[in-house]
C-alpha positions as CSV (number, residue, x, y, z in Angstrom):
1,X,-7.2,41.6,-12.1
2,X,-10.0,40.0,-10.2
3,X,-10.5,36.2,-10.4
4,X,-13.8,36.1,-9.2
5,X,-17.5,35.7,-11.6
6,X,-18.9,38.2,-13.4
7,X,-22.4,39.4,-11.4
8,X,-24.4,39.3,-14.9
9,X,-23.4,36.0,-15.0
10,X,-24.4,35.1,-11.4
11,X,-27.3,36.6,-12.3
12,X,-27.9,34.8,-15.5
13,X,-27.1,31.6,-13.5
14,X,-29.2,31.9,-10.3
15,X,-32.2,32.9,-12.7
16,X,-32.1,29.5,-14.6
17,X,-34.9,26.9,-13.8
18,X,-33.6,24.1,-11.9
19,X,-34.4,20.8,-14.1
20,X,-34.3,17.2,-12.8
21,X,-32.6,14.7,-14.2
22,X,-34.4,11.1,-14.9
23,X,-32.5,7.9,-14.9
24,X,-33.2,5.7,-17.3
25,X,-32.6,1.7,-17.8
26,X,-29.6,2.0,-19.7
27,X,-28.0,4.3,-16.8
28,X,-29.2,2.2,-13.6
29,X,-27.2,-0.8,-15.6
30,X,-24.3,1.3,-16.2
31,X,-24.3,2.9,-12.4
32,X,-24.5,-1.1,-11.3
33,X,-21.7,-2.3,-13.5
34,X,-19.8,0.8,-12.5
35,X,-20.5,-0.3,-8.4
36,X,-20.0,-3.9,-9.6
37,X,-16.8,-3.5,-10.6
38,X,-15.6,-0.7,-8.2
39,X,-16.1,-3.5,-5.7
40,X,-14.2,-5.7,-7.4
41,X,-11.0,-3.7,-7.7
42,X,-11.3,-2.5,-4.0
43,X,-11.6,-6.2,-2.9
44,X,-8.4,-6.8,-5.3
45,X,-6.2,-4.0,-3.5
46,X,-7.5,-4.9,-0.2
47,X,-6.3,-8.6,-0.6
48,X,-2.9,-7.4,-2.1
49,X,-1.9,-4.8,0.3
50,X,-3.0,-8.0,2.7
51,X,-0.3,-10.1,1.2
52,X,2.1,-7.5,0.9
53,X,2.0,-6.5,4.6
54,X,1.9,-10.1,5.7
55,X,5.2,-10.7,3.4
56,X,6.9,-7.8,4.6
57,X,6.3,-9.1,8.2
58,X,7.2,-13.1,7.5
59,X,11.0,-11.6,5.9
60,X,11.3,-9.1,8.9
61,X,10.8,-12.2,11.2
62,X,13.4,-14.2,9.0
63,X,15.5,-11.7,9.3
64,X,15.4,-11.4,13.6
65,X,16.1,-15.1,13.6
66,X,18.5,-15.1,11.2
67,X,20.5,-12.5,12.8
68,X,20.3,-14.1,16.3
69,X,21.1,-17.9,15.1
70,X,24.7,-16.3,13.3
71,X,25.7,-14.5,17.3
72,X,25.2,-18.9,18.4
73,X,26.2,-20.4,15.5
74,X,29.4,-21.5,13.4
75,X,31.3,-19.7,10.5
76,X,32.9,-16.8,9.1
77,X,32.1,-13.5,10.8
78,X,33.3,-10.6,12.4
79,X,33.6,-11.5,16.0
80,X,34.9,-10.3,19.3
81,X,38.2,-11.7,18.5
82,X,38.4,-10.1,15.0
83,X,37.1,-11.7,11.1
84,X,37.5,-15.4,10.9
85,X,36.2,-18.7,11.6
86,X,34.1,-18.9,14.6
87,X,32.8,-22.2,16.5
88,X,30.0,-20.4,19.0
89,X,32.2,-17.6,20.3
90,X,36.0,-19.4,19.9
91,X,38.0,-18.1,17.0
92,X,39.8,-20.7,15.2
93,X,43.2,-19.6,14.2
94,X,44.5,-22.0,11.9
C-alpha cells in the first residue's frame, strides 16, 4: 500500500485560490510578547549554562591543586613506602 497523496486531492489542492492572511493589533501584540519573552528565556539559559561552565571549571581547578598539594604535603595516604602517615615523602612508622 502506497503512502503517497491521492492525485484528486493534489488536484483539489493546487486548484484552491491562495488567500493572504492580515495581521491584526491583537496579533502584532501577541507576536511581540511572544519575541519579548523568547528573549527572555534565551538570555536566562545563556547566563545559566554561563555559570554552569564557569563552576565546572573553578572545581576542576580545585581539584588539580588539591591533588598536587597532597604529593607535598603531610598526612595519611598511600605512598611510595606503603599507607600511613606521611611528612612530605618520609613515612612515619610509629
Amino acid at each position: 500500500m502506497s503512502q503517497s497523496f491521492d492525485p484528486k486531492d493534489l488536484e483539489e489542492i493546487c486548484s484552491r485560490k491562495p488567500t493572504k492572511f492580515k495581521m491584526k493589533k491583537a496579533d502584532y501584540k501577541e507576536l511581540g510578547r511572544n519575541t519579548l519573552l523568547g528573549s527572555v528565556d534565551l538570555v536566562f539559559g545563556a547566563l545559566g549554562a554561563a555559570v554552569l561552565t564557569v563552576g565546572a571549571l573553578n572545581n576542576n581547578n580545585k581539584a588539580i591543586s588539591k591533588s598536587e598539594s597532597d604529593d607535598l604535603g603531610y598526612g595519611y595516604k598511600d605512598g611510595n613506602q606503603g599507607y600511613g602517615y606521611y611528612f612530605g615523602d618520609i613515612k612515619d612508622d610509629d
